[in-house]
N, CA, C and O atoms as a GROMACS GRO file, in nm:
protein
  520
    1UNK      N    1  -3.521  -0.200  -0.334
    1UNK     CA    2  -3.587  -0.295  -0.420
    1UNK      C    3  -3.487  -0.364  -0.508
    1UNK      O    4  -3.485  -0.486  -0.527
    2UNK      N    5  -3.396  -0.269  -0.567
    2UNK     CA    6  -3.252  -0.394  -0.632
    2UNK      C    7  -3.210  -0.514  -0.555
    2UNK      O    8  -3.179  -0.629  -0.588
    3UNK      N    9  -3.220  -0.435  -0.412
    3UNK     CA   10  -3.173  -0.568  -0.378
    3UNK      C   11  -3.221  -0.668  -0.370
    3UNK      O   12  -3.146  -0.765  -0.380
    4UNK      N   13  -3.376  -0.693  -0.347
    4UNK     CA   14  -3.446  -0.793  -0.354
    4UNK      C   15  -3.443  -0.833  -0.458
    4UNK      O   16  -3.469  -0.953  -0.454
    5UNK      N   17  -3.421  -0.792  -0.577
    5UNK     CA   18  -3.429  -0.848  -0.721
    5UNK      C   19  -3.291  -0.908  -0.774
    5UNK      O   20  -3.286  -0.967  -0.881
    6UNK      N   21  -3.164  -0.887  -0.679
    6UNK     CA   22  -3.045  -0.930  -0.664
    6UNK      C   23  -3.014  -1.055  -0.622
    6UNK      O   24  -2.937  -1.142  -0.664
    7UNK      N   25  -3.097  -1.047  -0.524
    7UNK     CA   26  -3.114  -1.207  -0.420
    7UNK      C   27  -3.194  -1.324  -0.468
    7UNK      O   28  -3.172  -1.443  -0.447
    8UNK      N   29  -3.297  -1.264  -0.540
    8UNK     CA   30  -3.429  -1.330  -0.647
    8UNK      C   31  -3.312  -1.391  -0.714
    8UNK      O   32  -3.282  -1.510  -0.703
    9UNK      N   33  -3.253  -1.312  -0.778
    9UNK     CA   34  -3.179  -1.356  -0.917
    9UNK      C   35  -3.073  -1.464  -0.890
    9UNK      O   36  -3.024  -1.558  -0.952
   10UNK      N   37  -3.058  -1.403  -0.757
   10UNK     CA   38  -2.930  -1.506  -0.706
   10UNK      C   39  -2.933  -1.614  -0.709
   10UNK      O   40  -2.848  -1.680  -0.769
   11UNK      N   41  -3.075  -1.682  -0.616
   11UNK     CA   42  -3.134  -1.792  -0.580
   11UNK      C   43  -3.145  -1.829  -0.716
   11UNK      O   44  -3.074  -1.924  -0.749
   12UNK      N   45  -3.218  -1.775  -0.808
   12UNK     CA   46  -3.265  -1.878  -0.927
   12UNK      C   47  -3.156  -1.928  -1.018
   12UNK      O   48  -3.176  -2.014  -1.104
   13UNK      N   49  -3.031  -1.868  -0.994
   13UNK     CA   50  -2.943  -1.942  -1.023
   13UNK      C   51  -2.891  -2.019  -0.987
   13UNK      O   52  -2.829  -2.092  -1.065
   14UNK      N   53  -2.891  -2.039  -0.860
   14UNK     CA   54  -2.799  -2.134  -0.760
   14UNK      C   55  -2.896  -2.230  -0.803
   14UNK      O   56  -2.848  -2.326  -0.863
   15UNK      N   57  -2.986  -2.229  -0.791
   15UNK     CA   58  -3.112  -2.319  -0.828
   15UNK      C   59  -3.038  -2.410  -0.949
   15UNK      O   60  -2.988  -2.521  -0.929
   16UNK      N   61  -3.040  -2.346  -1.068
   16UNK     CA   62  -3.045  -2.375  -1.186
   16UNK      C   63  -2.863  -2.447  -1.165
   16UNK      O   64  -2.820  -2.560  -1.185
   17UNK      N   65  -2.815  -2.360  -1.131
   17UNK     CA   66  -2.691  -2.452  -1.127
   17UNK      C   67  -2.684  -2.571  -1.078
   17UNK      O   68  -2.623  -2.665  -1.129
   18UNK      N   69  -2.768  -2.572  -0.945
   18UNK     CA   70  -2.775  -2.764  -0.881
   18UNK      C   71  -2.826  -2.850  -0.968
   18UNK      O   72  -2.784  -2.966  -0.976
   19UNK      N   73  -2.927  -2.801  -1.047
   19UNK     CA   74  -2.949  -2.887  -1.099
   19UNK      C   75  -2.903  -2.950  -1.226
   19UNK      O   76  -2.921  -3.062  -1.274
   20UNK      N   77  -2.830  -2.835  -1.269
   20UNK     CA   78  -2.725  -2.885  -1.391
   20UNK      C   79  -2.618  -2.960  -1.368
   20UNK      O   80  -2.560  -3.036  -1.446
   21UNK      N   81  -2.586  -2.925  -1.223
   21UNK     CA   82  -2.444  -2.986  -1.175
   21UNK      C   83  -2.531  -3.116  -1.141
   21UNK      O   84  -2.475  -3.198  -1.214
   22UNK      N   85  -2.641  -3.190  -1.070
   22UNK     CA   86  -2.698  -3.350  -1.074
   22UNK      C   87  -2.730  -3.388  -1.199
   22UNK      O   88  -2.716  -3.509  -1.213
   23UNK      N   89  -2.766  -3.332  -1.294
   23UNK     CA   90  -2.818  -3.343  -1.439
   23UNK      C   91  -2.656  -3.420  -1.493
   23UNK      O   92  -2.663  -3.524  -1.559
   24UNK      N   93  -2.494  -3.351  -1.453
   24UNK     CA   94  -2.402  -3.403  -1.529
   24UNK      C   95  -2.372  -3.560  -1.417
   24UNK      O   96  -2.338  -3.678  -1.433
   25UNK      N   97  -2.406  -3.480  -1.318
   25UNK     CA   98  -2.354  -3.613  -1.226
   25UNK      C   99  -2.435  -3.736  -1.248
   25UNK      O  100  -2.405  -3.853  -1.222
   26UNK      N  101  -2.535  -3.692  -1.296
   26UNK     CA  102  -2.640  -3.847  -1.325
   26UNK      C  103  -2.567  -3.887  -1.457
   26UNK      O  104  -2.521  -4.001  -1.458
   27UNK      N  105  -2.551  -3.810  -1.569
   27UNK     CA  106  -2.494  -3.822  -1.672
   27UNK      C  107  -2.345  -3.916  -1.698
   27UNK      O  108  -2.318  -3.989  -1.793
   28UNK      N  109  -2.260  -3.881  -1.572
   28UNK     CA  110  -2.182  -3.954  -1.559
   28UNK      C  111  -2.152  -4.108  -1.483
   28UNK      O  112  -2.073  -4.202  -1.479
   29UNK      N  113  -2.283  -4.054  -1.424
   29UNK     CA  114  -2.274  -4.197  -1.327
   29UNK      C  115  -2.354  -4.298  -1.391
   29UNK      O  116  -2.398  -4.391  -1.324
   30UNK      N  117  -2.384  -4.285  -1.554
   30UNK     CA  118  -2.470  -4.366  -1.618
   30UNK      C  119  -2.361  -4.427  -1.744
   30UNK      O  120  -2.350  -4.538  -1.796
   31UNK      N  121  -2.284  -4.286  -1.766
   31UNK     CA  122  -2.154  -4.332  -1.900
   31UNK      C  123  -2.077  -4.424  -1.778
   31UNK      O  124  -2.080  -4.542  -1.813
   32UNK      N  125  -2.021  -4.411  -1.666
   32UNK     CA  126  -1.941  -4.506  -1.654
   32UNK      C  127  -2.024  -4.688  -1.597
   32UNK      O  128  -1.955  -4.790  -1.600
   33UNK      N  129  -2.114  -4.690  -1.569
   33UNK     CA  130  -2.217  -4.756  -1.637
   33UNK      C  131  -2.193  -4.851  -1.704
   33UNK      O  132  -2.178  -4.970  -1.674
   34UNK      N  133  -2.185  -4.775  -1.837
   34UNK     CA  134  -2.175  -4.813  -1.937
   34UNK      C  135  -2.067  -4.898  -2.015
   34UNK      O  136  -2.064  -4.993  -2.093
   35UNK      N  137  -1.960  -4.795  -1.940
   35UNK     CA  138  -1.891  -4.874  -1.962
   35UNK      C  139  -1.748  -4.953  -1.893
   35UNK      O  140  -1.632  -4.970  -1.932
   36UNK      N  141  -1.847  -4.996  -1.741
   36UNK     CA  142  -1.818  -5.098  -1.719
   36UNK      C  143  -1.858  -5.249  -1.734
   36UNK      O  144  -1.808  -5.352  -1.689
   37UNK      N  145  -1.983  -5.219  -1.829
   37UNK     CA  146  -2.038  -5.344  -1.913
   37UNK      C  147  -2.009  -5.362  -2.025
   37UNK      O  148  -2.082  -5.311  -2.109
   38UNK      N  149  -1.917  -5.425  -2.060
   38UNK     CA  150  -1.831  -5.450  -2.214
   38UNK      C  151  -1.943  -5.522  -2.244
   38UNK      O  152  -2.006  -5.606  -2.179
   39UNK      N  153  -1.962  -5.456  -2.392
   39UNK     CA  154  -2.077  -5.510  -2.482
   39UNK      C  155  -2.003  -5.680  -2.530
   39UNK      O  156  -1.889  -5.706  -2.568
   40UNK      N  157  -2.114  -5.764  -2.508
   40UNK     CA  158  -2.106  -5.873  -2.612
   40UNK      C  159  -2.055  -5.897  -2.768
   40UNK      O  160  -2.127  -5.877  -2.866
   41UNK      N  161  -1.961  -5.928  -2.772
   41UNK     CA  162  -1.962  -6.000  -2.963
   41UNK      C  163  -2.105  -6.043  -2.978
   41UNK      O  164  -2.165  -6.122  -2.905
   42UNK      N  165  -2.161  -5.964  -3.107
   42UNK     CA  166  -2.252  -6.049  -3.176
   42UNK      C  167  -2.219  -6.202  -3.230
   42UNK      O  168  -2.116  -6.223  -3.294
   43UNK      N  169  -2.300  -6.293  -3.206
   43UNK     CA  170  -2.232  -6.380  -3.213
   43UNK      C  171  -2.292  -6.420  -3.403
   43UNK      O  172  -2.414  -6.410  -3.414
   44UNK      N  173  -2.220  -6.460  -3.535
   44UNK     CA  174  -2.288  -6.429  -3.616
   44UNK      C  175  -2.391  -6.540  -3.649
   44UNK      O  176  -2.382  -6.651  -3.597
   45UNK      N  177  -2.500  -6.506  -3.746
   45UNK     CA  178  -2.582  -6.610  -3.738
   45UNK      C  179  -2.542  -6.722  -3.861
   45UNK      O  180  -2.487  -6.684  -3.964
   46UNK      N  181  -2.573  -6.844  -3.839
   46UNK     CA  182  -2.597  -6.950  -3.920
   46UNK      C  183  -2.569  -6.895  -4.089
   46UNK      O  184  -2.465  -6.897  -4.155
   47UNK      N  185  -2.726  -6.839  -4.132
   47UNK     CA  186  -2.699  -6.792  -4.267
   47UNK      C  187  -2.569  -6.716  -4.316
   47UNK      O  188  -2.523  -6.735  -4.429
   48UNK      N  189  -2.511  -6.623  -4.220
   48UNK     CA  190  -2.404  -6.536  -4.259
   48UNK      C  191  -2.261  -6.651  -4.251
   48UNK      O  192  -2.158  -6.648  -4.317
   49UNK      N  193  -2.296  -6.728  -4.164
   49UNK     CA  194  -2.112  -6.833  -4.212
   49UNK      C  195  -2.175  -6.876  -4.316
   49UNK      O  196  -2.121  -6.852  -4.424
   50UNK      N  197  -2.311  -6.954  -4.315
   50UNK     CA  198  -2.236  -7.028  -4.496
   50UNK      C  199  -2.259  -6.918  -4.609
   50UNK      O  200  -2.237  -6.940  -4.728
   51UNK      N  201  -2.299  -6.814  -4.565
   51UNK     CA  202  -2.225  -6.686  -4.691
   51UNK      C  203  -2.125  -6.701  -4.692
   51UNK      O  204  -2.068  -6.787  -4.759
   52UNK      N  205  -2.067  -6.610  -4.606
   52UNK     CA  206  -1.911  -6.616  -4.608
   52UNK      C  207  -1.816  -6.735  -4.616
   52UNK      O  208  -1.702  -6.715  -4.657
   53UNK      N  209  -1.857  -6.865  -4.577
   53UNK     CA  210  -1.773  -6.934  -4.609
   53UNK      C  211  -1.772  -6.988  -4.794
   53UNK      O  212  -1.671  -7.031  -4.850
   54UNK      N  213  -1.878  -6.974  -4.847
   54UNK     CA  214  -1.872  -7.004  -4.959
   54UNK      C  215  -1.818  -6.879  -5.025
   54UNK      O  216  -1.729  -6.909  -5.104
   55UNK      N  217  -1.840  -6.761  -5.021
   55UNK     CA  218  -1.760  -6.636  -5.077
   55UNK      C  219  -1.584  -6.683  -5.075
   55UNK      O  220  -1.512  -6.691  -5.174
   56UNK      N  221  -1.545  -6.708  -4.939
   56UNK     CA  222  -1.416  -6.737  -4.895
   56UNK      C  223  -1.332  -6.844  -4.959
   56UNK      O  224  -1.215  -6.855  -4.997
   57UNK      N  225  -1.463  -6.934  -4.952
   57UNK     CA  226  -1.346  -7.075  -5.066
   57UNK      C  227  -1.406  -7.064  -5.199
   57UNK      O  228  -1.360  -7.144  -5.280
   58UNK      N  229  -1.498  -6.985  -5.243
   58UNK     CA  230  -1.497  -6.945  -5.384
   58UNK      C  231  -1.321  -6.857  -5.459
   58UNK      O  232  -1.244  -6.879  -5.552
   59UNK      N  233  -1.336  -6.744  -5.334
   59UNK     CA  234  -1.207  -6.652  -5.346
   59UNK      C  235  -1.100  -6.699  -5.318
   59UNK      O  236  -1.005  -6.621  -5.319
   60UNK      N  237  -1.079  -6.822  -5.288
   60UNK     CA  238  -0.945  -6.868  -5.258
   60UNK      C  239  -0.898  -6.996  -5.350
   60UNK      O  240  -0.778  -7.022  -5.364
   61UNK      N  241  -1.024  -7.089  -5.425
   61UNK     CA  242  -0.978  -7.136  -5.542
   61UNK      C  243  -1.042  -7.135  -5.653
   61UNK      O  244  -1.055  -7.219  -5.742
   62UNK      N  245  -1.081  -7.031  -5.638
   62UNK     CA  246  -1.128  -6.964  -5.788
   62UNK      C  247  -1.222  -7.012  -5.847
   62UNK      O  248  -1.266  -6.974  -5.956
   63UNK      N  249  -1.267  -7.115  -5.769
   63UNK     CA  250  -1.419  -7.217  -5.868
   63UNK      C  251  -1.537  -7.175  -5.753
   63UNK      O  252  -1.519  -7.148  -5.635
   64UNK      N  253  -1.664  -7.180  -5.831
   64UNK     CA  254  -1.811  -7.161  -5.773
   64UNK      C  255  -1.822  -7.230  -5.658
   64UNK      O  256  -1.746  -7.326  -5.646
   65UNK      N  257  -1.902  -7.205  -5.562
   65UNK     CA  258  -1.952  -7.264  -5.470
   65UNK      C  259  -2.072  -7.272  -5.549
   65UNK      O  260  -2.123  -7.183  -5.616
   66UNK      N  261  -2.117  -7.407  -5.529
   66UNK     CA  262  -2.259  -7.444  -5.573
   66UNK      C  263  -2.368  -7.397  -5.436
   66UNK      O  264  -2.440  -7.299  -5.415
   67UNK      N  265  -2.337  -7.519  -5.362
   67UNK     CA  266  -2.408  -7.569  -5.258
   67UNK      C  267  -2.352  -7.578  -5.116
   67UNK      O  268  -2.229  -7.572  -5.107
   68UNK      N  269  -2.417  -7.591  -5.013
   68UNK     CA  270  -2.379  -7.638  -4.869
   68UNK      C  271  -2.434  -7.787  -4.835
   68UNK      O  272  -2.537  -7.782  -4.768
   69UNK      N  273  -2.388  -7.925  -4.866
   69UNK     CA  274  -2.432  -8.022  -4.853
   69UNK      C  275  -2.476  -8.049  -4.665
   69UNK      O  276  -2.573  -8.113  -4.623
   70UNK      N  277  -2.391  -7.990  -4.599
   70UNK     CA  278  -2.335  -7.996  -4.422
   70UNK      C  279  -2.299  -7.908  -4.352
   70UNK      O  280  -2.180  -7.874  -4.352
   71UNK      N  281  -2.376  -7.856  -4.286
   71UNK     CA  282  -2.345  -7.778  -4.176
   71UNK      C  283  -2.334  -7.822  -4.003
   71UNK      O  284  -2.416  -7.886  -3.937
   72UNK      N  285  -2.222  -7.773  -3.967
   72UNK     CA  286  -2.240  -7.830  -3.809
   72UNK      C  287  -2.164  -7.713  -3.708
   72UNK      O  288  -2.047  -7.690  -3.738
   73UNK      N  289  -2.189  -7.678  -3.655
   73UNK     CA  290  -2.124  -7.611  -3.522
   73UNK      C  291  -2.011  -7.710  -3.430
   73UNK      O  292  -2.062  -7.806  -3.372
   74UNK      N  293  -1.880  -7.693  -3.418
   74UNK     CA  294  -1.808  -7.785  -3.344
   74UNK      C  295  -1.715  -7.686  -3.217
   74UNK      O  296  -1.686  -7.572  -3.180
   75UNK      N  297  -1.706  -7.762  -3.204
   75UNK     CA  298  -1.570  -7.651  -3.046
   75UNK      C  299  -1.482  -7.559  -3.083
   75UNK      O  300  -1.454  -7.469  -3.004
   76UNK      N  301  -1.418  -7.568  -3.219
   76UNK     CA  302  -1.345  -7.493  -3.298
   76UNK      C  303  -1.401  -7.381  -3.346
   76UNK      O  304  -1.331  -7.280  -3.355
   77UNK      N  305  -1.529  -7.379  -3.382
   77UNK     CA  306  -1.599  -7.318  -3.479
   77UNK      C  307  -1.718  -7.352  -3.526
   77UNK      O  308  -1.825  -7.358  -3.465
   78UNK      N  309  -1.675  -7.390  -3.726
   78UNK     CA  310  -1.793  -7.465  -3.781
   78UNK      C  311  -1.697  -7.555  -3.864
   78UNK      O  312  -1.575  -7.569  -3.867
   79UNK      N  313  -1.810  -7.614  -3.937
   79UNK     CA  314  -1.764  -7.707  -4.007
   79UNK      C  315  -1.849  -7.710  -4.132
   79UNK      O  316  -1.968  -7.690  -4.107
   80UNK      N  317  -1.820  -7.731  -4.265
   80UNK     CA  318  -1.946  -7.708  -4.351
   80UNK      C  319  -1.903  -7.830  -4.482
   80UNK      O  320  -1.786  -7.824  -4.519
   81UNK      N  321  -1.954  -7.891  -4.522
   81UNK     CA  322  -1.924  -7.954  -4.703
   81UNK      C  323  -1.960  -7.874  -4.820
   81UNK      O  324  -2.063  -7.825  -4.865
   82UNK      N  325  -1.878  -7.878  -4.842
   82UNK     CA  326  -1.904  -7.729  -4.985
   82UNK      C  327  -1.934  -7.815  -5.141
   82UNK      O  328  -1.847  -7.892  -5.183
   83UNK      N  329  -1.996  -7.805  -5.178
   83UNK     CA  330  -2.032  -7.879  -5.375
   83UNK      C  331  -1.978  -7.761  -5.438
   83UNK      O  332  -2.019  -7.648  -5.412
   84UNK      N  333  -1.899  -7.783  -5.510
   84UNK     CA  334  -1.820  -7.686  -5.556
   84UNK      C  335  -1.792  -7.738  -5.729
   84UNK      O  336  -1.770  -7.857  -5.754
   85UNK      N  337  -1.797  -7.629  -5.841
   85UNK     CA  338  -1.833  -7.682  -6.000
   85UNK      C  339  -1.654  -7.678  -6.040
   85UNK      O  340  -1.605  -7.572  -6.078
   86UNK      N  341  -1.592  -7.771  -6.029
   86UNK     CA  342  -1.464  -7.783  -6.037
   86UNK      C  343  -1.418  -7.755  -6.209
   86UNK      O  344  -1.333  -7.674  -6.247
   87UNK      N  345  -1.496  -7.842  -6.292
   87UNK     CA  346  -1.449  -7.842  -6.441
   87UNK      C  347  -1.632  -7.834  -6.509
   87UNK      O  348  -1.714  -7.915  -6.463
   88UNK      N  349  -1.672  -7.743  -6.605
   88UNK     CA  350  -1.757  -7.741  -6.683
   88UNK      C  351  -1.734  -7.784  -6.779
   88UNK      O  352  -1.643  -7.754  -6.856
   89UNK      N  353  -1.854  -7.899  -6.795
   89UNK     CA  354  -1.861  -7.966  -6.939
   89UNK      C  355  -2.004  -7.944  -6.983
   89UNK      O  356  -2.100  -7.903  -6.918
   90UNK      N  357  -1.991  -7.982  -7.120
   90UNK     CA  358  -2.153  -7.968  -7.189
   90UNK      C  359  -2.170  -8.140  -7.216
   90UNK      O  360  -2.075  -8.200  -7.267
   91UNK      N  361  -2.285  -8.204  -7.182
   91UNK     CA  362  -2.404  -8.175  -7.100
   91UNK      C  363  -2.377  -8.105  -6.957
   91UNK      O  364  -2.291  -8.174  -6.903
   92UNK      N  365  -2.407  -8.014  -6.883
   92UNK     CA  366  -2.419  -7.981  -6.768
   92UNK      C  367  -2.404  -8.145  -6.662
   92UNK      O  368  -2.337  -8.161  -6.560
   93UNK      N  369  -2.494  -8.247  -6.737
   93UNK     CA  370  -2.443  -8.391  -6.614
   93UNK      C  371  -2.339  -8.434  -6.606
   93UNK      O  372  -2.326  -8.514  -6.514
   94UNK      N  373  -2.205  -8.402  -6.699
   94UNK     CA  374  -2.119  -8.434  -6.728
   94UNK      C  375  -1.980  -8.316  -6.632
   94UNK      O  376  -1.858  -8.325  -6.637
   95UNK      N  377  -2.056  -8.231  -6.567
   95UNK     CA  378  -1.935  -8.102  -6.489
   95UNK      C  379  -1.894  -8.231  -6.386
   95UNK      O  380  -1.945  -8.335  -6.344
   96UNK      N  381  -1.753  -8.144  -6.370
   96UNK     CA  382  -1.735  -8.210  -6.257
   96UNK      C  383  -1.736  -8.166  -6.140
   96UNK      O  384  -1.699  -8.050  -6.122
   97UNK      N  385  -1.774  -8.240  -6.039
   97UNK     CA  386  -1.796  -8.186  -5.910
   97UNK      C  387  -1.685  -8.171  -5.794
   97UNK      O  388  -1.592  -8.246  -5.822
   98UNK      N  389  -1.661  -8.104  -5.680
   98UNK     CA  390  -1.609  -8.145  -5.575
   98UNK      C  391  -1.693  -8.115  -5.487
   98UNK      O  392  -1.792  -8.043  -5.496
   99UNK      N  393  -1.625  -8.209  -5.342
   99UNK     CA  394  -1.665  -8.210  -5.228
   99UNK      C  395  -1.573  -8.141  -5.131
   99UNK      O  396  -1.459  -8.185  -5.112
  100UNK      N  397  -1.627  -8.006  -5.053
  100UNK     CA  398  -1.504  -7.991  -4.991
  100UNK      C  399  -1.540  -7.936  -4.903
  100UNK      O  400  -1.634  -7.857  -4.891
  101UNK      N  401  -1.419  -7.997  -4.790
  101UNK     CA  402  -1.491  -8.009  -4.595
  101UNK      C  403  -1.426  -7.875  -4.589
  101UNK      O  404  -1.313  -7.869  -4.639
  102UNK      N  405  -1.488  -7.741  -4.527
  102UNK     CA  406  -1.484  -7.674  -4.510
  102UNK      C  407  -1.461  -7.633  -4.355
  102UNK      O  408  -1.530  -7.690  -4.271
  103UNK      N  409  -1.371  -7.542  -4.315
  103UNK     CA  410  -1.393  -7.521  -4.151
  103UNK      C  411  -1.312  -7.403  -4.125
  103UNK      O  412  -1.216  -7.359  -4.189
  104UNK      N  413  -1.382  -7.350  -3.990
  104UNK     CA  414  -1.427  -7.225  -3.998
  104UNK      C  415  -1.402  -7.172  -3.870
  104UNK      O  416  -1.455  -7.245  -3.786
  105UNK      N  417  -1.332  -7.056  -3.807
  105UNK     CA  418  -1.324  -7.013  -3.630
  105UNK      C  419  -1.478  -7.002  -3.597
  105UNK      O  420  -1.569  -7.040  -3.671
  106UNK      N  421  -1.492  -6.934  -3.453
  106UNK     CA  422  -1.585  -6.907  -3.432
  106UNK      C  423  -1.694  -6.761  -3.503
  106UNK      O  424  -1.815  -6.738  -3.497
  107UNK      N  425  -1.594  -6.699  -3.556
  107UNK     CA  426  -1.637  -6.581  -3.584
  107UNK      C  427  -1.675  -6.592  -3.774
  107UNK      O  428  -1.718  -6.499  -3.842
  108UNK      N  429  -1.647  -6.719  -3.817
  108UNK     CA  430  -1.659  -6.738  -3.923
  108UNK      C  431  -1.549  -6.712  -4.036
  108UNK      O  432  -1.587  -6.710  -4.153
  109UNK      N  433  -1.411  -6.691  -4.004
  109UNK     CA  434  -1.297  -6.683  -4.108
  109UNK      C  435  -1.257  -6.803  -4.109
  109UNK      O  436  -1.254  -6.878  -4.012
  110UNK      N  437  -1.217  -6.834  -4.246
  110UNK     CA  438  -1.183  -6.990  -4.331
  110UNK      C  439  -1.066  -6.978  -4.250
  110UNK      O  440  -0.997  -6.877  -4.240
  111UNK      N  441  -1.042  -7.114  -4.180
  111UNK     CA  442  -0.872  -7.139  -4.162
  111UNK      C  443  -0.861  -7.229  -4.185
  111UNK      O  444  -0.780  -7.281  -4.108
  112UNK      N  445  -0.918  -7.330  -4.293
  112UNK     CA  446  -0.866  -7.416  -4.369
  112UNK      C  447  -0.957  -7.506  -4.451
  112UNK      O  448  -1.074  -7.500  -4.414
  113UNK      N  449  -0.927  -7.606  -4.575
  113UNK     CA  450  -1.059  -7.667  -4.655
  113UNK      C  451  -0.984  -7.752  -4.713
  113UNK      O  452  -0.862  -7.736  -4.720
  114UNK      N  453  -1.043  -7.852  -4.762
  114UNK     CA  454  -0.971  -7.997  -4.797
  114UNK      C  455  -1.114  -8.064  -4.902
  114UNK      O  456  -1.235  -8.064  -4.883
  115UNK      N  457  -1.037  -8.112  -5.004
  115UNK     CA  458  -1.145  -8.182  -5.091
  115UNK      C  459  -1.149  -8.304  -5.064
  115UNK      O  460  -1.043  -8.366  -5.068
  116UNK      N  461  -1.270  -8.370  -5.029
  116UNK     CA  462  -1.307  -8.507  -4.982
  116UNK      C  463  -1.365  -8.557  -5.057
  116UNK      O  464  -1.426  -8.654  -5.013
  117UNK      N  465  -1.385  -8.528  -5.203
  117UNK     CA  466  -1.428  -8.655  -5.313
  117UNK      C  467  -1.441  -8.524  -5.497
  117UNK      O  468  -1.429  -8.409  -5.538
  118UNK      N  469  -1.464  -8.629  -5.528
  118UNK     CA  470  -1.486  -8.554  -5.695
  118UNK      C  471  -1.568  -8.655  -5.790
  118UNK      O  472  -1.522  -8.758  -5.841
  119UNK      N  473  -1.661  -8.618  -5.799
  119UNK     CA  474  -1.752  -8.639  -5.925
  119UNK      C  475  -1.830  -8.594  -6.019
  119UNK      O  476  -1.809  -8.475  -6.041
  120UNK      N  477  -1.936  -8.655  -6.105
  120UNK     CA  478  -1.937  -8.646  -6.207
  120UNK      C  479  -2.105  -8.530  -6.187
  120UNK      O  480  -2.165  -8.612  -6.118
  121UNK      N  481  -2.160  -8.464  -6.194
  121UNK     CA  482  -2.298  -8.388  -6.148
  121UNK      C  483  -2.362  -8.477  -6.142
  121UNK      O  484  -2.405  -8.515  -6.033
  122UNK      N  485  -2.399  -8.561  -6.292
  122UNK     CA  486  -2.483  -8.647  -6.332
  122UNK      C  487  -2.494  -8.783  -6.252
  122UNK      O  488  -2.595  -8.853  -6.256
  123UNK      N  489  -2.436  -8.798  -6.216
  123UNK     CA  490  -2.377  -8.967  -6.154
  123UNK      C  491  -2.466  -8.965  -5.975
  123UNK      O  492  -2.468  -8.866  -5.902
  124UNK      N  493  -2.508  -9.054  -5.952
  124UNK     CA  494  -2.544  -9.106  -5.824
  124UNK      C  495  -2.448  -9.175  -5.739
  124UNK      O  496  -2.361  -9.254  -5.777
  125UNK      N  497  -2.478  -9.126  -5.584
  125UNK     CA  498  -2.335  -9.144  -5.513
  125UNK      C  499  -2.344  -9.309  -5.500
  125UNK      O  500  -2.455  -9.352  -5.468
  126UNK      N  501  -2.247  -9.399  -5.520
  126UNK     CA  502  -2.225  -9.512  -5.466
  126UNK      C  503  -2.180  -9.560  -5.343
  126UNK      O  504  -2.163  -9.672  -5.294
  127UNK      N  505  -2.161  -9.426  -5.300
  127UNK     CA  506  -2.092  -9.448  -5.128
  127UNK      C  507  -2.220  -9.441  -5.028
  127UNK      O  508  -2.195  -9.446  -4.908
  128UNK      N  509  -2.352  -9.431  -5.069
  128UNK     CA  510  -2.475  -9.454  -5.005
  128UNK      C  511  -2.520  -9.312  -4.934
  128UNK      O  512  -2.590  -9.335  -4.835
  129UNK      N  513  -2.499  -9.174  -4.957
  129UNK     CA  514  -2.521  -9.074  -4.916
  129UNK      C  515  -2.444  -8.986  -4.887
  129UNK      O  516  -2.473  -8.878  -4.835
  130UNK      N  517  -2.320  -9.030  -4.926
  130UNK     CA  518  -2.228  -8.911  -4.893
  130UNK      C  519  -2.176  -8.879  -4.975
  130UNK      O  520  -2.099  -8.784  -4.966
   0.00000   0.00000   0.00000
């Protein structure tokens, strides 16, 4: 009778082993899978560049970002117009303003910004919208 309970025992292991040994082999044949599909860059959204780009040219010349007058997506990247509070005066209509073309890789780091006008808060543009 041991022995039958030898052979029992035997089998239910061999058992248990196949199936642990397909259990890793599925396991592996799913990690490499995995990663032979290189995940995507998130690509980031809209709201998060003109965060960061106004954080970025806040931190790099030291004056407020007000506003985002322009946003555009271009081949480079982006592109954005920044209103930016250059000099505070009292009345508040009296600060002075800048304009500044902002642009951006694809992933959203500043690689470069240029001021394209300066005025007065208070004052209406004479250049007809821009």
């Amino acid at each position: 009778m041991s022995n039958t309970n030898n052979t029992s025992a035997s089998q239910t292991s061999r058992q248990n082993s196949r199936k642990s040994q397909s259990s890793h082999e599925s396991q592996d044949s799913q990690d490499s899978q995995e990663t032979q599909q290189e995940p995507k860059a998130r690509r980031p959204r809209p709201m998060e560049i003109l965060r960061e780009a106004r954080a970025q040219l806040a931190e790099l010349t030291g004056m407020t970002a007000e506003s985002v007058s322009s946003f555009e997506q271009t081949e480079d990247g982006w592109s954005l117009e920044v209103e930016v509070l250059e000099l505070e005066r009292v009345p508040d209509t009296m600060s002075l303003m800048g304009s500044y073309v902002v642009e951006l890789d694809p992933d959203g780091q500043l690689t470069g910004y240029r001021r394209v006008r300066r005025y007065e808060r208070g004052r209406a543009d004479a250049r007809g919208g821009r």
